[in-house]
Backbone bond lengths (Angstrom), bond angles and torsions (degrees), N, CA, C in turn:
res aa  C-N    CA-C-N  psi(-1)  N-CA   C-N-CA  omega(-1)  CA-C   N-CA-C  phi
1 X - - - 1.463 - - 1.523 109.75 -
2 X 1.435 107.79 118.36 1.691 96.03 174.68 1.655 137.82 -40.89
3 X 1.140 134.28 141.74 1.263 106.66 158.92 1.249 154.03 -57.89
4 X 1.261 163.01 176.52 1.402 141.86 -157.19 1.397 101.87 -128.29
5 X 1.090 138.81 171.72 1.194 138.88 163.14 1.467 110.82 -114.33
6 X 1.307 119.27 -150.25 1.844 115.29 -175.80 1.449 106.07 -130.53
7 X 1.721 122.97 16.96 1.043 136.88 173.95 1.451 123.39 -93.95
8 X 1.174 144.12 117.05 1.282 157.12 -173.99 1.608 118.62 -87.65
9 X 1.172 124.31 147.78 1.665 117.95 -161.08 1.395 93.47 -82.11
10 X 1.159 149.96 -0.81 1.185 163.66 -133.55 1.542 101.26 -124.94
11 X 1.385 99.94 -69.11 1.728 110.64 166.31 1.376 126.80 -74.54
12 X 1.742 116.45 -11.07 1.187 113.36 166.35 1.981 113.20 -94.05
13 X 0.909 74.24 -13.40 1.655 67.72 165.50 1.515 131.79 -120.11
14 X 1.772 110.15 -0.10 1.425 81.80 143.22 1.276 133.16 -115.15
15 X 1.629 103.55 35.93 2.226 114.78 -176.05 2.117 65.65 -101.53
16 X 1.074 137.71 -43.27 1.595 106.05 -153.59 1.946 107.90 -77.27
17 X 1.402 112.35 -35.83 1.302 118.14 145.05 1.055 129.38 4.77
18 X 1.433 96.12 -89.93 1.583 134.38 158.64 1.720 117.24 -3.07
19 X 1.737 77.90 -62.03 1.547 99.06 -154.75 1.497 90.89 -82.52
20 X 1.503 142.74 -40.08 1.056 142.71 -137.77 1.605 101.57 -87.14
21 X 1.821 97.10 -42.91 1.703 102.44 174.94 1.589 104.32 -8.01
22 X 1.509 137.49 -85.52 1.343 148.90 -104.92 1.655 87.48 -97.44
23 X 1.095 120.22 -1.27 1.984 121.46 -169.23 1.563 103.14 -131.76
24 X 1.091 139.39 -6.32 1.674 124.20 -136.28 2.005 96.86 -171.41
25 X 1.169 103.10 123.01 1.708 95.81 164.31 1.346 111.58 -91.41
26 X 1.109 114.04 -4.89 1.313 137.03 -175.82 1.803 106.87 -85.71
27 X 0.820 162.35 -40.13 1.502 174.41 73.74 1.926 87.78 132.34
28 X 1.271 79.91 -91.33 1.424 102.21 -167.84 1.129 119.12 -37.52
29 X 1.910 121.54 -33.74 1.176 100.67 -172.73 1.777 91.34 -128.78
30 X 1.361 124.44 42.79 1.469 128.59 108.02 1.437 137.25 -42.43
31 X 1.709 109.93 -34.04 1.441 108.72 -134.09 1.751 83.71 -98.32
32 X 1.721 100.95 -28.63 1.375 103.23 178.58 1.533 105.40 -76.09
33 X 0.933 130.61 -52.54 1.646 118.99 -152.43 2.201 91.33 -71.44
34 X 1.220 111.89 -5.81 1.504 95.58 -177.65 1.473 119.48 -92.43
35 X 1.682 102.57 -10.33 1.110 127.30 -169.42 1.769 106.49 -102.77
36 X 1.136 95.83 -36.42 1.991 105.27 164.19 1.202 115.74 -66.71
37 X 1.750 110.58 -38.75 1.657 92.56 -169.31 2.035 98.50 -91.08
38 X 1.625 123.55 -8.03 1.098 115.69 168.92 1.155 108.77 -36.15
39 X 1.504 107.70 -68.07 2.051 135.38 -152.11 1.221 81.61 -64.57
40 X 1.415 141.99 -62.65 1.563 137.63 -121.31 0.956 137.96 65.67
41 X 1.639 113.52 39.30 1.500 127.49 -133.01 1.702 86.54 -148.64
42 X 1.341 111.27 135.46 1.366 133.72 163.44 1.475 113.53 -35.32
43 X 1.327 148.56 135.41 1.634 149.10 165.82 1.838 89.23 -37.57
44 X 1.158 106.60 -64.72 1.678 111.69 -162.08 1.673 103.41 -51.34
45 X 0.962 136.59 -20.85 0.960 148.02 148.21 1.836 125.05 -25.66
46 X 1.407 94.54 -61.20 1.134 89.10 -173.88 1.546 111.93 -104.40
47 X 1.350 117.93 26.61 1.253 137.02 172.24 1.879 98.60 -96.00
48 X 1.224 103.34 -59.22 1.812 106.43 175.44 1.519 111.90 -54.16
49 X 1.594 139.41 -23.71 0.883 128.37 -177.60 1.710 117.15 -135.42
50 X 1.275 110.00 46.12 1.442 112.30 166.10 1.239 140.29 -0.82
51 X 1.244 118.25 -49.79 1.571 149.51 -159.29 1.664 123.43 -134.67
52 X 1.541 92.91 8.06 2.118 100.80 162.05 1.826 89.65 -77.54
53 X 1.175 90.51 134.73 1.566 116.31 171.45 1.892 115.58 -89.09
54 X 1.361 101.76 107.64 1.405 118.30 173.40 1.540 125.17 -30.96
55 X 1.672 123.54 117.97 1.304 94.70 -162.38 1.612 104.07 -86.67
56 X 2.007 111.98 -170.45 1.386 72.26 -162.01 1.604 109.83 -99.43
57 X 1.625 111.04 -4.85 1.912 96.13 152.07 1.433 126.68 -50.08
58 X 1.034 127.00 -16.55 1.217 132.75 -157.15 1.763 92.30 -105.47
59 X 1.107 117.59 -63.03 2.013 114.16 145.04 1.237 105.74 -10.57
60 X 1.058 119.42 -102.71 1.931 132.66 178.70 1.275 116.62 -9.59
61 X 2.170 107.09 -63.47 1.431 97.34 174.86 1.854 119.26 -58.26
62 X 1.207 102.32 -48.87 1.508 117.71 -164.64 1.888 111.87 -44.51
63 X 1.623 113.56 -41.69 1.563 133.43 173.14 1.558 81.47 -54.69
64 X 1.259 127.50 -90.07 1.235 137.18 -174.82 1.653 117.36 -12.74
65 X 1.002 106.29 -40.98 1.773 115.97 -168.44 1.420 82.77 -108.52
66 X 1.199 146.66 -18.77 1.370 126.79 176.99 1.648 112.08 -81.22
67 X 1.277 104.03 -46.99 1.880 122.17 165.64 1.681 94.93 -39.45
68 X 1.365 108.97 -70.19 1.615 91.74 -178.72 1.513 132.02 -53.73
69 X 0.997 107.47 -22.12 1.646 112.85 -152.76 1.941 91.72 -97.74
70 X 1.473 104.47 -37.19 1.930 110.90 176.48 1.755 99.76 -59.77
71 X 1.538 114.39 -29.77 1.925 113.63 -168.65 1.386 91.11 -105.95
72 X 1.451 122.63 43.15 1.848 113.88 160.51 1.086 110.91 94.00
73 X 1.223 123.46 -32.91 1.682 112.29 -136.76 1.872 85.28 -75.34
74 X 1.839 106.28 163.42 1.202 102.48 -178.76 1.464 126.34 -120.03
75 X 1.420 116.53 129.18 1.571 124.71 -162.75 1.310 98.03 -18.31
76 X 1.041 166.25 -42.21 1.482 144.75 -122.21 1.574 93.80 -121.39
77 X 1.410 125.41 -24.86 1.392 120.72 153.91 1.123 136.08 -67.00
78 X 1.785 105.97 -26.20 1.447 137.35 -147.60 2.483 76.32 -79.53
79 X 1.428 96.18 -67.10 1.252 124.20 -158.26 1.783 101.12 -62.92
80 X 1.455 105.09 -44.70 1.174 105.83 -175.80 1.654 97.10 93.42
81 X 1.177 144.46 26.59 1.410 126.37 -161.78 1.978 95.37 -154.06
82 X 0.903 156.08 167.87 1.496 136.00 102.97 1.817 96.83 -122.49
83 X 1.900 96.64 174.83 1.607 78.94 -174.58 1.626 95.44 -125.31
84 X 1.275 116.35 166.93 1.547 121.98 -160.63 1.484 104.83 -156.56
85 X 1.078 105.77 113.41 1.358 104.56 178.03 1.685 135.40 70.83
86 X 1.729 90.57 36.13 1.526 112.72 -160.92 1.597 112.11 71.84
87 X 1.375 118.18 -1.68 1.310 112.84 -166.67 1.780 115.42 -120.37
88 X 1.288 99.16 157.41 1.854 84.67 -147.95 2.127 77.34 -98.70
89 X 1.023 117.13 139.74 1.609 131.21 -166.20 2.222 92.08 -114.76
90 X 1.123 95.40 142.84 1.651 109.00 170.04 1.935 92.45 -86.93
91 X 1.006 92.56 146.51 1.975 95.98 164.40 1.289 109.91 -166.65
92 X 1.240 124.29 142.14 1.372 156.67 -147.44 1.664 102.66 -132.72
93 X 1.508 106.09 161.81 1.143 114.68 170.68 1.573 129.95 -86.49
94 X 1.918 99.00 14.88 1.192 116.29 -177.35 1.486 92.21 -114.81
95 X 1.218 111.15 16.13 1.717 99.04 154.85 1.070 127.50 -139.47
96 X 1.268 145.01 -162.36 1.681 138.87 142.31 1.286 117.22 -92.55
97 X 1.017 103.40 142.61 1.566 124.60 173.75 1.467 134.03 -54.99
98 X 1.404 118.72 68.10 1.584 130.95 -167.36 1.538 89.23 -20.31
99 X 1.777 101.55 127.08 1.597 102.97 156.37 1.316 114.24 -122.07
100 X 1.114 109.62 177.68 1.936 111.64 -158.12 1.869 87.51 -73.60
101 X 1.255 124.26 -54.09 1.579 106.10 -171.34 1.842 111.33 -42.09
102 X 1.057 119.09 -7.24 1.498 108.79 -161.46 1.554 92.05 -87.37
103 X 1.388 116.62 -17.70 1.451 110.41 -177.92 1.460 114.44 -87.75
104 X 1.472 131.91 21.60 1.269 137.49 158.64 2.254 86.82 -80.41
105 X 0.706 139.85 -57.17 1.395 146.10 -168.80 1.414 102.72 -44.83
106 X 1.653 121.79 -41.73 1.213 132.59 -163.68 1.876 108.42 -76.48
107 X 1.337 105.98 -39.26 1.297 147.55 -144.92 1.513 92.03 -87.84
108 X 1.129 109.66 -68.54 1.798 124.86 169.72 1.646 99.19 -39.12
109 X 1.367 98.62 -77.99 1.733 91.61 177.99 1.435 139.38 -58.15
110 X 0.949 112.06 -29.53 1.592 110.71 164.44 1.756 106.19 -69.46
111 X 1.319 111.75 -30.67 1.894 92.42 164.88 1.308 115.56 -68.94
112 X 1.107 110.70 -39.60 1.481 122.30 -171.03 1.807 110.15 -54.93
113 X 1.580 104.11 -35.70 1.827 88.17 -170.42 1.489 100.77 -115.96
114 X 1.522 110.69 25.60 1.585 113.04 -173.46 1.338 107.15 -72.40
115 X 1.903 110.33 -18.41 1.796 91.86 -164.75 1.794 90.74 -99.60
116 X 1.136 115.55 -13.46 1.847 109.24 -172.95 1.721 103.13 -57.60
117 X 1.206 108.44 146.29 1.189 140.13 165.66 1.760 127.32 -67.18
118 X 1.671 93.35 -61.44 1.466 95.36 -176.05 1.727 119.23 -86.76
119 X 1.140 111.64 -175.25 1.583 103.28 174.78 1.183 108.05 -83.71
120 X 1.568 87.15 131.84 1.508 123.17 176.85 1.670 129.95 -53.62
121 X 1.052 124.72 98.34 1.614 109.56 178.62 2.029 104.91 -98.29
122 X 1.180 102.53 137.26 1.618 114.02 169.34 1.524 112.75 -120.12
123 X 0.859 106.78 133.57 1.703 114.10 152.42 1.254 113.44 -114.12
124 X 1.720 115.99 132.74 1.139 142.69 152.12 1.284 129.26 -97.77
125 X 1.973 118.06 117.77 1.266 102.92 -153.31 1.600 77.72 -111.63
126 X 1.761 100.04 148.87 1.631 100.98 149.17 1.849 96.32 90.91
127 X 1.586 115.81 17.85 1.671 113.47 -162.79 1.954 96.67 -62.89
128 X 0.741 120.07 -27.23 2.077 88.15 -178.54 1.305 103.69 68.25
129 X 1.051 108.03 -121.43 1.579 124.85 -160.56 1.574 101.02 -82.65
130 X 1.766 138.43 -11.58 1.086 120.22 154.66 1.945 80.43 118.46
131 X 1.622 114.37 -37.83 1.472 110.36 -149.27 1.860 126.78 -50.25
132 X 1.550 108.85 -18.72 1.225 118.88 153.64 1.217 139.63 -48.73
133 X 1.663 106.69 -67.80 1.335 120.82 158.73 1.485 116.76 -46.72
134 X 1.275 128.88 -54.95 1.515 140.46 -159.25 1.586 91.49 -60.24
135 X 1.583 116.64 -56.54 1.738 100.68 -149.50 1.604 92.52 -93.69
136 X 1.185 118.58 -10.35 1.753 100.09 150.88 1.320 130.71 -76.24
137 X 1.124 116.43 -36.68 1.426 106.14 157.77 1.607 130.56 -82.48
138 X 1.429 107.32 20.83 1.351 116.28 160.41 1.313 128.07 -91.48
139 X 1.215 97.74 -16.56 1.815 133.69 -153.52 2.092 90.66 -92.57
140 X 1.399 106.94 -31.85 1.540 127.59 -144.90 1.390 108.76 -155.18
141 X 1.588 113.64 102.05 1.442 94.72 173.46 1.728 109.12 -93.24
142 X 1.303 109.43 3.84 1.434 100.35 -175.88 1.686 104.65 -114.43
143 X 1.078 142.54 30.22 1.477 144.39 115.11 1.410 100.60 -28.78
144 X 1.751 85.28 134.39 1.727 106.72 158.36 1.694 115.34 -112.79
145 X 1.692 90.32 102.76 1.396 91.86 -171.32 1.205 119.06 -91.28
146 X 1.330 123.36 135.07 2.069 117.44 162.87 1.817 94.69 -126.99
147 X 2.084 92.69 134.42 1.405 89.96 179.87 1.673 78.09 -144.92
148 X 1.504 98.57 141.45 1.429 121.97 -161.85 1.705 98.30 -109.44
149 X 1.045 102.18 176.16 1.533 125.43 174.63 1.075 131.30 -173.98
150 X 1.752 139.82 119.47 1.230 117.34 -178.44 1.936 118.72 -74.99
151 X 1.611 89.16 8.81 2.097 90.36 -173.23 1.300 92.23 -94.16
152 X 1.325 133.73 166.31 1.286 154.56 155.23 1.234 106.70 -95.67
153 X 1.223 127.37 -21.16 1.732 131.00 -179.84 1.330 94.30 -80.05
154 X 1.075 128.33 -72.13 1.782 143.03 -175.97 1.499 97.86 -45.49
155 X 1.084 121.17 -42.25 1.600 105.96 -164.51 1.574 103.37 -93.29
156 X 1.308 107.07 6.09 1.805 101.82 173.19 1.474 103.71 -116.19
157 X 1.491 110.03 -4.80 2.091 113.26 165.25 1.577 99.17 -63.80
158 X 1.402 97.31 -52.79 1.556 110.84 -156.38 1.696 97.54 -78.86
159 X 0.995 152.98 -20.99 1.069 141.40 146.13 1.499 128.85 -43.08
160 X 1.593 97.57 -37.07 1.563 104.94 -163.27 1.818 90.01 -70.09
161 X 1.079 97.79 -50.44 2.263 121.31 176.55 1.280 89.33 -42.69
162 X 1.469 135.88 -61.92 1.705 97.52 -178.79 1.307 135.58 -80.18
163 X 1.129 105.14 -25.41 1.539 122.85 155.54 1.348 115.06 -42.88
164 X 1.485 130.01 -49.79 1.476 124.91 -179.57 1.076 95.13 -63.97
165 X 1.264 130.50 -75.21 1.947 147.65 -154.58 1.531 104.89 -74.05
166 X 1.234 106.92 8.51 1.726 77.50 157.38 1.648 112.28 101.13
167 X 1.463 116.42 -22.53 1.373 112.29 -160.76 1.749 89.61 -105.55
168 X 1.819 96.35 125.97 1.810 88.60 162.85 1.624 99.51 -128.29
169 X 1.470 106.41 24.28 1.506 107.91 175.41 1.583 104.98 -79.01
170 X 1.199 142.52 26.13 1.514 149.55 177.67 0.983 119.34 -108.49
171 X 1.270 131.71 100.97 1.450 123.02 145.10 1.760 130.35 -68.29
172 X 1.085 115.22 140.79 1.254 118.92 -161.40 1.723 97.98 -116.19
173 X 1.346 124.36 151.93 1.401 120.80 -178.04 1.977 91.95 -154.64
174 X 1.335 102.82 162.84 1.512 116.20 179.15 1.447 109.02 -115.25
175 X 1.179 129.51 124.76 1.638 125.75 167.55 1.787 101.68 169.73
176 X 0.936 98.87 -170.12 1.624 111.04 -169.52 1.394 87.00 -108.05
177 X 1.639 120.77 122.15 1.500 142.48 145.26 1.456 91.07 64.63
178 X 1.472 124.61 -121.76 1.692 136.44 175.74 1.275 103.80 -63.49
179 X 1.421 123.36 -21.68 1.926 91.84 -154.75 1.539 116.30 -56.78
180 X 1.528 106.25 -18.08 1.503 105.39 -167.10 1.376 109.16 -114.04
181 X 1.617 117.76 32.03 0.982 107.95 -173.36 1.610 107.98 -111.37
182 X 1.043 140.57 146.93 1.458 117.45 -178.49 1.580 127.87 -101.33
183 X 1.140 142.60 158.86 1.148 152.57 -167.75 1.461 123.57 -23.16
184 X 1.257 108.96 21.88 2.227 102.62 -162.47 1.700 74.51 -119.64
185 X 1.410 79.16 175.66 1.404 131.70 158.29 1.359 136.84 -82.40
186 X 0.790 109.69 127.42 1.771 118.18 176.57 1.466 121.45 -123.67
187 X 1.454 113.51 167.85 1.868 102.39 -149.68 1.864 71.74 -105.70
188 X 1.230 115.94 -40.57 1.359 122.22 176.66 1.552 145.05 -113.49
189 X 1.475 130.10 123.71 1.257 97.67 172.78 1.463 113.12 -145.27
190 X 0.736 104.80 99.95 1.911 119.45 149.43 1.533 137.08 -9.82
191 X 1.485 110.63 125.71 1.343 105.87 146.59 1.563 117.31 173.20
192 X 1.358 93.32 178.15 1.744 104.82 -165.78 1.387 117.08 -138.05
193 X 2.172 91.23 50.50 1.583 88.39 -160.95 1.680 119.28 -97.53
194 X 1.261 132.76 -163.67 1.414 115.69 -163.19 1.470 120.11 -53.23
195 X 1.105 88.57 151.89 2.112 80.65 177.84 1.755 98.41 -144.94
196 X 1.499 141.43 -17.02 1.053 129.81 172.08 1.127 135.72 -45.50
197 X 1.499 143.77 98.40 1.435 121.93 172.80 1.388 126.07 -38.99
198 X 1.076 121.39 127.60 1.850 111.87 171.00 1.747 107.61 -48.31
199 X 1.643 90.39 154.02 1.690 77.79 -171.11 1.461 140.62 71.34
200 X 1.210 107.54 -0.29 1.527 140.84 169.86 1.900 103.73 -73.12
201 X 1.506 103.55 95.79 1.571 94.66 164.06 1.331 171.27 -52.33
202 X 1.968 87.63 -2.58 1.368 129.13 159.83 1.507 97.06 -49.23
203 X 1.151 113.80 -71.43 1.721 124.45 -168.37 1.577 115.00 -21.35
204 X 0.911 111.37 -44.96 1.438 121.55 179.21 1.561 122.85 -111.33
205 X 1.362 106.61 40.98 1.416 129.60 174.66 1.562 116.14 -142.82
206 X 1.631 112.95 146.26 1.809 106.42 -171.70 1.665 97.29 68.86
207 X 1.547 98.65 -152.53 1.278 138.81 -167.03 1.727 109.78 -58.82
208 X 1.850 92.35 -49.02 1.404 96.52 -158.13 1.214 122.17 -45.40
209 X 1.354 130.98 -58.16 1.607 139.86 -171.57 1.778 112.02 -33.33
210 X 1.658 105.94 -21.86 1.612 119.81 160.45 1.661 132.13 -83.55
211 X 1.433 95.61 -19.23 1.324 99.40 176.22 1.538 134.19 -96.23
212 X 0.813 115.56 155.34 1.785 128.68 -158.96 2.259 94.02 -44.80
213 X 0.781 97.24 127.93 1.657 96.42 -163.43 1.553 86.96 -81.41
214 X 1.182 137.02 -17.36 1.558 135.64 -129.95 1.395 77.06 -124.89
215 X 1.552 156.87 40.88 1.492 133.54 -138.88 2.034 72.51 172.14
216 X 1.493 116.49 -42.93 1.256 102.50 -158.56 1.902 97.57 -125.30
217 X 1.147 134.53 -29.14 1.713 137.76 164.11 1.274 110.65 -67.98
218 X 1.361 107.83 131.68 1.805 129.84 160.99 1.483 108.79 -131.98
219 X 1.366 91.04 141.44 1.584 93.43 163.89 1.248 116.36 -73.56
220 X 1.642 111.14 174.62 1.698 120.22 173.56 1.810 97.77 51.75
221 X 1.358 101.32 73.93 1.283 124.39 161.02 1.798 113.73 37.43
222 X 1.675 87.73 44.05 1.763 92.62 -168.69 0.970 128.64 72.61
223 X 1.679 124.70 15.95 1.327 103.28 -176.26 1.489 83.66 -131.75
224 X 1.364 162.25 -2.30 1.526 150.69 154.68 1.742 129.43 -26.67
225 X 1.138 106.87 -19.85 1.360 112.96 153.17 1.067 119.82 -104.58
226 X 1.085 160.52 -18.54 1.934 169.52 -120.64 2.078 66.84 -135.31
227 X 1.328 107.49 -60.52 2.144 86.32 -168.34 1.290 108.58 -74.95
228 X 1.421 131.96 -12.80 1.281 139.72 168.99 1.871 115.31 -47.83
229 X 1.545 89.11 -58.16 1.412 90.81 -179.50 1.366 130.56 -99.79
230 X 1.215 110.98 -11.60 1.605 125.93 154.49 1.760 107.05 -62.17
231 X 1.052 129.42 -47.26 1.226 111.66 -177.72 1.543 110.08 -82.80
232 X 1.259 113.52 -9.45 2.380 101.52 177.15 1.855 89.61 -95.96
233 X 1.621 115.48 -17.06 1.548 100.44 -159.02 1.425 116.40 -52.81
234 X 1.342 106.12 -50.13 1.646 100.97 176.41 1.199 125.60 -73.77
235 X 1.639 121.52 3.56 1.624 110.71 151.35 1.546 109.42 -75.65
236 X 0.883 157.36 51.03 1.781 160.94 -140.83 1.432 109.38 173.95
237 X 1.551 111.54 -32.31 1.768 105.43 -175.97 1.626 115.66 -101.41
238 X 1.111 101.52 -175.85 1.247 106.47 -165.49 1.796 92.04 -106.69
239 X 1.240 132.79 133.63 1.286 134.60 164.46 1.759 97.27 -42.14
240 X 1.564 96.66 124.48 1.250 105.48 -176.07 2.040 123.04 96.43
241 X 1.177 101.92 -5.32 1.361 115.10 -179.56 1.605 96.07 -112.31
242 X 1.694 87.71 150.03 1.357 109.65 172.75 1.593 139.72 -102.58
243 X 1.360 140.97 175.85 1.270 145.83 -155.65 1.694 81.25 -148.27
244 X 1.739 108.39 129.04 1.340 126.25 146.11 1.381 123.46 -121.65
245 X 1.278 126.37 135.62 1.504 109.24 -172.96 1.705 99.38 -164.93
246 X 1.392 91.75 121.54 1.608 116.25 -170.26 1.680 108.70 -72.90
247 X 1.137 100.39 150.89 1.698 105.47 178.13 1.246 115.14 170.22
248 X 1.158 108.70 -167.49 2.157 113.68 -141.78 1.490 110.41 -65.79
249 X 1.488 102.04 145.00 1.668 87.61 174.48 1.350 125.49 -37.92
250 X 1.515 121.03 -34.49 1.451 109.52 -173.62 1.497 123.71 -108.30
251 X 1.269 100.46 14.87 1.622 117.53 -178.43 1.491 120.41 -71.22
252 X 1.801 116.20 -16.91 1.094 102.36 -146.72 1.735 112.78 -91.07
253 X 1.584 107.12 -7.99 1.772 108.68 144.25 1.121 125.24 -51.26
254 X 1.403 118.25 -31.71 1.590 119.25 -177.47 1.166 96.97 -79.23
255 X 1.314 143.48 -84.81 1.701 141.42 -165.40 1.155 101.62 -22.67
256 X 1.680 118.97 -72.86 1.052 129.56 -152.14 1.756 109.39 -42.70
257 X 0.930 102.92 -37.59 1.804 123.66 -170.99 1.768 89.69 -84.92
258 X 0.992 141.48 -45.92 1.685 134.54 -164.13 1.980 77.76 -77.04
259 X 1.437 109.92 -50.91 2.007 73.23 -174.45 1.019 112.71 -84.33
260 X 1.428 133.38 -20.85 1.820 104.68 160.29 1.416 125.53 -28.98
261 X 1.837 90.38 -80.10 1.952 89.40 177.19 1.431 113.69 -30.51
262 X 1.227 110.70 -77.23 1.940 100.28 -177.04 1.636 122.85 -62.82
263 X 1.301 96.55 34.08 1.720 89.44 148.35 1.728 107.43 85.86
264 X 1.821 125.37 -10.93 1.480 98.72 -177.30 1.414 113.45 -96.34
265 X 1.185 111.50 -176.91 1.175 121.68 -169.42 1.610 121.50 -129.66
266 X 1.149 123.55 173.79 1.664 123.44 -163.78 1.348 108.57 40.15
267 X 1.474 125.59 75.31 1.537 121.27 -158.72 1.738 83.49 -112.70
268 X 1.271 94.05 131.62 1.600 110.47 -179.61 1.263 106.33 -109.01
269 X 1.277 137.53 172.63 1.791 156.72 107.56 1.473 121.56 -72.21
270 X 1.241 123.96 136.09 1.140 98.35 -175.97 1.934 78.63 -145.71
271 X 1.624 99.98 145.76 1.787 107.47 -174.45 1.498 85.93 -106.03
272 X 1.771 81.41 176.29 1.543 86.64 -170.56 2.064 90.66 -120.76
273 X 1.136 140.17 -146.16 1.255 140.96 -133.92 1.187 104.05 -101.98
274 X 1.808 110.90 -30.61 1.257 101.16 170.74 2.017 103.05 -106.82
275 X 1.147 111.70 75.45 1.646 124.11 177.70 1.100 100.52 12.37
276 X 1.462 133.63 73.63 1.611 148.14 126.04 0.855 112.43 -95.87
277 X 1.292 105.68 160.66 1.971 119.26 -161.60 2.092 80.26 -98.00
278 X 1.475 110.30 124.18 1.117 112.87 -174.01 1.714 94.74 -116.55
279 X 1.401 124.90 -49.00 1.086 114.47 -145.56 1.944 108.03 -152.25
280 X 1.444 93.06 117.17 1.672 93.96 -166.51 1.628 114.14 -92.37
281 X 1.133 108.31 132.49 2.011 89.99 177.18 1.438 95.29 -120.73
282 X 1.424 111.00 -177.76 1.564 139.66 -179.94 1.373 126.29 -169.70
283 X 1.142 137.24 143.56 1.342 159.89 -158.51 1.187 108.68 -96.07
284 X 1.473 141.76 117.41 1.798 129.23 167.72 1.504 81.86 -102.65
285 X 0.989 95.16 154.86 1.440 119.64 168.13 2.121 104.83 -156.29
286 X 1.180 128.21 136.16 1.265 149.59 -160.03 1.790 92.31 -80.52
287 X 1.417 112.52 131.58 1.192 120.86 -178.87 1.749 114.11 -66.25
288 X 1.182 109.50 -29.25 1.648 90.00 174.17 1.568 116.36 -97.19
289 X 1.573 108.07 24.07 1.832 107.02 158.73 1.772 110.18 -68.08
């Protein structure tokens, strides 16, 4: 039986709190999820037992994950886990960290192919951690999914993510945006690809300064990929299929105008919970309809 120390989960989490205040608005409920995934023990857990005393391997790890978490690094690396869509996701430092706004993107699309009839094809460009693809095809086991990646690291996280959760309706492919995609059509396609300007002071605030830079920088003021794939998207759709694609709070005048020029139509904004423009869509439809 390990030894114990004279510290209580009670007292270790609110001296780590404490400490977290000065990095995190989040403090408090850092201190728990680092201390839950130590034990292996449910949050509710350590609400039922206040005053069980920390043993002291379990001490050792916890300093350890606190050392990381005081030098930036961010829980979801710390843990190895974040969860998205009720669903608990693996993540690496070869990806980004599914955040809850990305599930306005998810949300859009499942309205979007609720009234179609036939089977569904999606593309997801740029999947990372897989978390797009995964909770739509959780949502749907008869989606035909393809979600690309130019990482080979990312596209074997996001594999492992459908493999845990259940979804083997995914195909997964490696290449930059289309190159690896092949000749069809899709009713949908997705994404959540870079949008930061270089030099953007976000970068070195929060999480980011940990995350895959190549996953979050575009040229031409963040928007050089968002015109990348707006202009090949409607060679990929089906007249009558749509393009959604998430990006910066203040981007969403710019999109809106990159899918004019290329031709789609019913071009929306759509905010997410706290009224930011999160996520722009558009309509191709084939010029001699």
């Amino acid at each position: 039986m390990a030894e114990a120390s004279s510290i209580t989960h009670q007292q270790w989490l609110k001296q780590s709190a404490t400490e977290f205040n000065s990095l995190s608005g989040t403090a408090s409920l850092d201190a728990r999820v680092l201390l839950s995934h130590c034990l292996d023990k449910p949050l509710s857990y350590l609400l039922a037992w206040p005053d069980r005393v920390i043993s002291s391997s379990d001490l050792v790890q916890l300093d350890s994950f606190k050392a990381r978490r005081l030098a930036g690094e961010p829980i979801a690396y710390i843990t190895g886990f974040r969860e998205f869509w009720s669903m608990n996701f693996k993540v690496t430092s070869d990806v980004l960290i599914p955040r809850p706004e990305t599930e306005i993107l998810v949300e859009w699309a499942l309205q979007n192919i609720s009234s179609l009839k036939h089977d569904v094809k999606i593309l997801e460009l740029g999947t990372g951690s897989g978390a797009i693809a995964v909770a739509l095809a959780s949502e749907n086991p008869n989606l035909h999914i393809t979600a690309t990646d130019i990482s080979a690291n990312a596209l074997d996280i996001a594999s492992e993510n459908a493999l845990s959760n259940h979804c083997p309706n995914i195909k997964f492919s490696q290449g930059s945006w289309f190159d690896c995609v092949s000749k069809v059509s899709f009713d949908l396609i997705l994404s959540n690809p870079p949008y930061v300007a270089p030099g953007d002071p976000h970068l070195s605030e929060g999480d980011l300064p940990y995350e895959p830079m190549g996953a979050l920088v575009a040229s031409d003021n963040g928007l050089s990929d968002i015109q990348n794939l707006l202009l090949n998207a409607k060679n990929f759709l089906f007249s009558g299929g749509w393009v959604g694609i998430e990006h910066g709070y203040n981007q969403g005048e710019s999109v809106r105008e990159i899918m004019q020029v290329n031709g789609y139509h019913q071009i929306c904004t759509i905010q997410d919970l706290a009224d930011i423009d999160r996520i722009t869509v558009g309509q191709w439809r084939d010029n001699n309809e």
